[in-house]
N, C-alpha and C positions, 0 to 999 in steps of 0.2 A: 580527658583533661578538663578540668572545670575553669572557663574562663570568667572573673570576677570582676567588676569596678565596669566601667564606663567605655564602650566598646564601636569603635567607629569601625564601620565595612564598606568597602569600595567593591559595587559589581561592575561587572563590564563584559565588553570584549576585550581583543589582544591589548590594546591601549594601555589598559588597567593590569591585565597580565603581566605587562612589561614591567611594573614593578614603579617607575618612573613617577606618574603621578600622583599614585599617593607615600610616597619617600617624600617629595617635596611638601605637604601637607603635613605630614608628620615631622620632618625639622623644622617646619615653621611653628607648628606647639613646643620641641620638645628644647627650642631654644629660647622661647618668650614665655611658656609655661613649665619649668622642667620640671614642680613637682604636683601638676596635677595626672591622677592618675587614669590615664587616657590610651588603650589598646589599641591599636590598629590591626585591620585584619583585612587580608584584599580576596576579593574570590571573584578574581579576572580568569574567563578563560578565551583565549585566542579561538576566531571563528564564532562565540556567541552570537544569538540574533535576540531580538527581545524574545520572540516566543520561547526560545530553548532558557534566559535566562528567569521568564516565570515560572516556565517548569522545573526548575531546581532551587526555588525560590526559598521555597519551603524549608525544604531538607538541608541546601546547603548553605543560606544564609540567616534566615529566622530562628533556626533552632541555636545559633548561637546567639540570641538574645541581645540583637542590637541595640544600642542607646542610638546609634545617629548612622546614615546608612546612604551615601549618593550612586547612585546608575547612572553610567556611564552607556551610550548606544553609540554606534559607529556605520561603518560603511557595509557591514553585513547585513544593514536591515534596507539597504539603499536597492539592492538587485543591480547593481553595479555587475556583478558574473552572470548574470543572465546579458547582459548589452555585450560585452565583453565575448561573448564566448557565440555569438550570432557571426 
């Protein structure tokens, strides 16, 4: 699928997976701006940590040719399951 025009990407973790934060981010364009033409695309996956999301950085967000692009980082990169699990 060829995605064309001006393409905003949300990475993350589960945060961004959930769908949730960038929904809110895009009714707030798509009700102040309804005819500019503005993609939203999220590639949250639940359990990322930064390292695992550079390494998909590539392949699964650059190659779709972002215009504007926020990372989202969470409690996976805290080692919070390492304390947790002692």
């Amino acid at each position: 699928m060829e995605l064309t025009g001006k393409k905003a990407i949300f990475l993350g973790d589960s945060i961004t997976h959930g769908g949730h934060y960038h929904s809110y981010v895009w009714l707030y364009y798509m009700t102040r701006f309804p005819d500019m033409p503005l993609l939203f695309l999220h590639c949250g996956v639940g359990g990322d940590t930064s390292d695992s999301m550079d390494y998909r950085l590539a392949s699964d967000v650059l190659a779709k040719d972002p215009t504007y692009m926020t990372l989202t980082f969470g409690m996976n990169d805290s080692g919070y399951w390492d304390t947790y699990n002692r």
